[in-house]
C-alpha positions as CSV (number, residue, x, y, z in Angstrom):
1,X,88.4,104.0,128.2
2,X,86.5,101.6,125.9
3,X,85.7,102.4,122.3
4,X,82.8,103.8,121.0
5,X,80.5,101.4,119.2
6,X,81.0,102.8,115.9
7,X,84.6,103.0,116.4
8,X,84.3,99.2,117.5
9,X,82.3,98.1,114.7
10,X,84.8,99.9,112.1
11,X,87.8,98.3,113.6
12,X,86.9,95.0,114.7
13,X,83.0,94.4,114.3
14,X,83.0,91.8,110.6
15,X,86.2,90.3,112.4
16,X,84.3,89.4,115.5
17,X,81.7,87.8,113.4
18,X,84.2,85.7,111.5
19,X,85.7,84.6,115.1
20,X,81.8,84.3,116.8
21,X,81.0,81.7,113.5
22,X,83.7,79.3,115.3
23,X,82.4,79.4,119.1
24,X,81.6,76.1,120.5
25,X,83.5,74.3,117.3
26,X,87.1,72.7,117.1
27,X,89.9,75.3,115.5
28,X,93.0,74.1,114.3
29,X,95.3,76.8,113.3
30,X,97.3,74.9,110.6
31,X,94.6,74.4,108.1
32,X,97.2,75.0,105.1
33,X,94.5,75.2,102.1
34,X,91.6,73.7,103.5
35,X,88.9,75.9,104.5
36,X,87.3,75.2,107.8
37,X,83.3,74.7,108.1
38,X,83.1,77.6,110.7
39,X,84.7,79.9,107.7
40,X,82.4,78.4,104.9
41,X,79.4,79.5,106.3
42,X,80.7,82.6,107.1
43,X,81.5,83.1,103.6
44,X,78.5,81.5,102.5
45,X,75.6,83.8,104.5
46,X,77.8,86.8,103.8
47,X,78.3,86.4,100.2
48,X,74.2,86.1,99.5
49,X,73.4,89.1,102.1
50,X,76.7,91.5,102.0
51,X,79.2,90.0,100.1
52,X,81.5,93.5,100.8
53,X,81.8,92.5,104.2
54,X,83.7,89.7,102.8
55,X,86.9,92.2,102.0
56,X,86.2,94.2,104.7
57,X,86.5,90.7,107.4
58,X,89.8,89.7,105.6
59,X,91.2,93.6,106.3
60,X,90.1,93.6,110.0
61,X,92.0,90.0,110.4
62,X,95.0,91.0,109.1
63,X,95.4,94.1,110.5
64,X,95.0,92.2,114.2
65,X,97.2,89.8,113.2
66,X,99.9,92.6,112.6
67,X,98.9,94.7,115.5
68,X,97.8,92.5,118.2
69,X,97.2,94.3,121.5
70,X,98.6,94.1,124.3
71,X,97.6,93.5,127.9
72,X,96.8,97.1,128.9
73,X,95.2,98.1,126.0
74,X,92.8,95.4,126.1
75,X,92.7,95.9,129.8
76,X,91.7,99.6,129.1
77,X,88.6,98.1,126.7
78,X,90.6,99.9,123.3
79,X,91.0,96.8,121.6
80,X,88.6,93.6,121.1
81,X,89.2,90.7,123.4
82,X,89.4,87.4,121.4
83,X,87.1,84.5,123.4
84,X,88.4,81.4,124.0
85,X,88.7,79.3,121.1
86,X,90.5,76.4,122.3
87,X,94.3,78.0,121.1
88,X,97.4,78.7,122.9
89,X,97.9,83.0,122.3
90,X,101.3,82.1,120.3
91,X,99.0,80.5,117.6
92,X,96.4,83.4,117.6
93,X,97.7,85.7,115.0
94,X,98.8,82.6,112.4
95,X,95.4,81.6,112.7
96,X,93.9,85.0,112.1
97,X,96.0,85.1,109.0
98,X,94.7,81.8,108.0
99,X,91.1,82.9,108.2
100,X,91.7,86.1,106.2
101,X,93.6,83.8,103.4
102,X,90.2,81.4,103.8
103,X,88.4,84.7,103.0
104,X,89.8,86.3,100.4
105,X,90.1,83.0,98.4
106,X,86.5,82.7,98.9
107,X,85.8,86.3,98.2
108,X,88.0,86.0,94.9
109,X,86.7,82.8,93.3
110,X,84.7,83.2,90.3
111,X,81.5,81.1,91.2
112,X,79.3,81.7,93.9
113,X,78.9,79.0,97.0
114,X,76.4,76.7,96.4
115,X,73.3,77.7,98.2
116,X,72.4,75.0,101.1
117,X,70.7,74.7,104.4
118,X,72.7,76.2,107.4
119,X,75.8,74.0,108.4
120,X,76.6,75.3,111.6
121,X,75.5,76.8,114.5
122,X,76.1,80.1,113.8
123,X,75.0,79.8,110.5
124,X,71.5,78.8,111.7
125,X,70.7,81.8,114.1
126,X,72.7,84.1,111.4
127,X,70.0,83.2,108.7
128,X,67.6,82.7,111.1
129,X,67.2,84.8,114.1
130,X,63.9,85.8,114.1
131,X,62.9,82.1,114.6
132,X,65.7,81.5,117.1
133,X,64.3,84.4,119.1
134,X,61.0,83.1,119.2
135,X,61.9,79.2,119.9
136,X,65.1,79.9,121.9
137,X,62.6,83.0,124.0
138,X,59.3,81.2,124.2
139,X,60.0,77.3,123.8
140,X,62.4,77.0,126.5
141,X,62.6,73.7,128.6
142,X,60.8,76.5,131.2
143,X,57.9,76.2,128.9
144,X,55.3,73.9,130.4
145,X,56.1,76.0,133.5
146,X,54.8,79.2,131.9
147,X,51.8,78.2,129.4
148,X,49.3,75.7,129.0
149,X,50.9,74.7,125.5
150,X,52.7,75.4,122.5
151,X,49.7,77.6,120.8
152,X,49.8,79.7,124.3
153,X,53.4,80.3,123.8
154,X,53.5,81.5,120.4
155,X,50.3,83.7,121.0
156,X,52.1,85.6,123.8
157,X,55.2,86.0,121.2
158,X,52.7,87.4,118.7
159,X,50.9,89.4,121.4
160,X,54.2,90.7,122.5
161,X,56.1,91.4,119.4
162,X,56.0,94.0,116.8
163,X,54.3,93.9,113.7
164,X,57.5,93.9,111.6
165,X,59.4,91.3,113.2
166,X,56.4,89.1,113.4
167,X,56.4,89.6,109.4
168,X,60.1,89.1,109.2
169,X,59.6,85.5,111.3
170,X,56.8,84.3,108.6
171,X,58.9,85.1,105.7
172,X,62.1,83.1,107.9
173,X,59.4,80.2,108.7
174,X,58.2,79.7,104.7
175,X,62.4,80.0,104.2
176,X,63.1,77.1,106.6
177,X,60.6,74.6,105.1
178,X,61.4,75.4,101.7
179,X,64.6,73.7,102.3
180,X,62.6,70.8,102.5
181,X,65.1,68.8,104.7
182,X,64.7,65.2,105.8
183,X,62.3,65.0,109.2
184,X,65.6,64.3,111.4
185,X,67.0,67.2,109.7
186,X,64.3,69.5,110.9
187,X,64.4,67.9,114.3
188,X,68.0,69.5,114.5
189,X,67.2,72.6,112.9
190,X,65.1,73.7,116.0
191,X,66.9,72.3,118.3
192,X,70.0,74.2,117.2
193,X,67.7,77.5,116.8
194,X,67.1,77.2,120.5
195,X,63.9,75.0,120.8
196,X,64.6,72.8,124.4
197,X,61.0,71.1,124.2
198,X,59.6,68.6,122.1
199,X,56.4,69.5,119.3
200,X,53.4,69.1,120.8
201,X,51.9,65.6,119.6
202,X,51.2,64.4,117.4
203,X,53.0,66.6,115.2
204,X,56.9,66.0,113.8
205,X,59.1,68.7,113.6
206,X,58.2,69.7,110.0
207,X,54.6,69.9,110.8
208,X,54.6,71.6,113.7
209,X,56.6,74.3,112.4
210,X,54.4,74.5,109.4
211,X,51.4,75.2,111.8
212,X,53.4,77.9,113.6
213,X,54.3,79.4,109.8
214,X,50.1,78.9,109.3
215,X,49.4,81.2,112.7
216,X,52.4,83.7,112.2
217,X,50.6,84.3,108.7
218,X,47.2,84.7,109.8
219,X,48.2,87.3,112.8
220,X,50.1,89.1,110.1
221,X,47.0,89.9,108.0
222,X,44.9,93.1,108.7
223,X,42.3,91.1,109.4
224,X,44.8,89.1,112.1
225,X,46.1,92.3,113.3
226,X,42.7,93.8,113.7
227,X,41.9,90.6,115.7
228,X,45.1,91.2,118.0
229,X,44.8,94.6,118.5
230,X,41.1,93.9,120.1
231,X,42.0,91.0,122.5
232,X,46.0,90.9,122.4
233,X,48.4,92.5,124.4
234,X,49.6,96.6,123.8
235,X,52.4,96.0,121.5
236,X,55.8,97.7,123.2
């Protein structure tokens, strides 16, 4: 019989985090001292937002690493399933242990990590995901299929979305071009936050998501709201 949530999240839920943050990237399990990118954002997010999740990801490693399941229990749903990383199973719990070492020497040093723009993949939609909901949800390559342009899009988002989580993507939007990255740099950000469509011309990357910040903070004034709530959509 499979866990309950809660029970799930207390045992394994920071671990599968840690393990989620290298999806889709190249592990090597004999790292030694070096800490892997996939780790270092991990630490880095987690530190400025819950930095006690930091000791309690190192304790849920190592205890897998000790007590690895085997193939009924995981069969039964008691135990998380590690995905696929690319690693034969006899070099699973070394490089369990390895991240939890990676942790804790990150969790003990004395400075905090320097504060940057997301490195990885995971690290985008982790500081992100309000804006990787709306541009991996509304600006889909199925786009031009749907609306008549970009503005139609994001008006059915904000027609469709609640109040909060429309305030929580302006405040993400201002965050993202405050990092004030080079122009190729933001044409990667969106594209690794989900965006499969080009800006509408003539507008680069940068701009275009600085109109879209522009529109997201005019709906979410009362006088925007008011707006919405006559000629928008019934939020759900």
């Amino acid at each position: 019989m499979a866990m309950d949530p809660c029970e799930f999240d207390r045992r394994y839920g920071e671990m599968q985090r840690v393990v989620n943050a290298h999806l889709g990237r190249a592990v090597d399990a004999s790292n030694g001292e070096e800490t892997p990118d996939a780790v270092q954002a991990y630490i880095r997010h987690t530190w400025y937002r819950q930095p006690w999740l930091l000791a309690v990801a190192e304790q849920q490693l190592r205890e897998y690493a000790r007590h690895p399941p085997g193939r009924l229990r995981l069969r039964l749903g008691e135990y998380y399933r590690i995905p696929d990383v690319g690693l034969p199973e006899a070099e699973i719990q070394d490089w369990l242990v390895g991240l939890a070492d990676a942790i804790r020497r990150g969790a003990g040093s004395d400075t905090a990590p320097r504060p940057c723009s997301p490195q990885t993949h995971w690290e985008w939609h982790a500081r992100f995901p309000e804006l990787g909901q709306l541009l991996g949800g509304w600006f889909s390559q199925d786009m031009p299929d749907e609306f008549v342009d970009h503005m139609a899009a994001l008006d059915d988002y904000l027609g469709s979305t609640s109040p909060d989580l429309v305030a929580r993507l302006c405040g993400e939007l201002y965050e993202v071009l405050a990092l004030s990255l080079a122009e190729e740099d933001y044409a990667h950000a969106i594209t690794e936050l989900g965006m499969e469509v080009d800006p509408p011309a003539p507008y680069t990357a940068a701009a275009w998501l600085a109109l879209v910040a522009e529109r997201v903070a005019d709906s979410s004034s009362p006088e925007g709201r008011s707006s919405a709530s006559q000629g928008g959509r019934e939020q759900p």
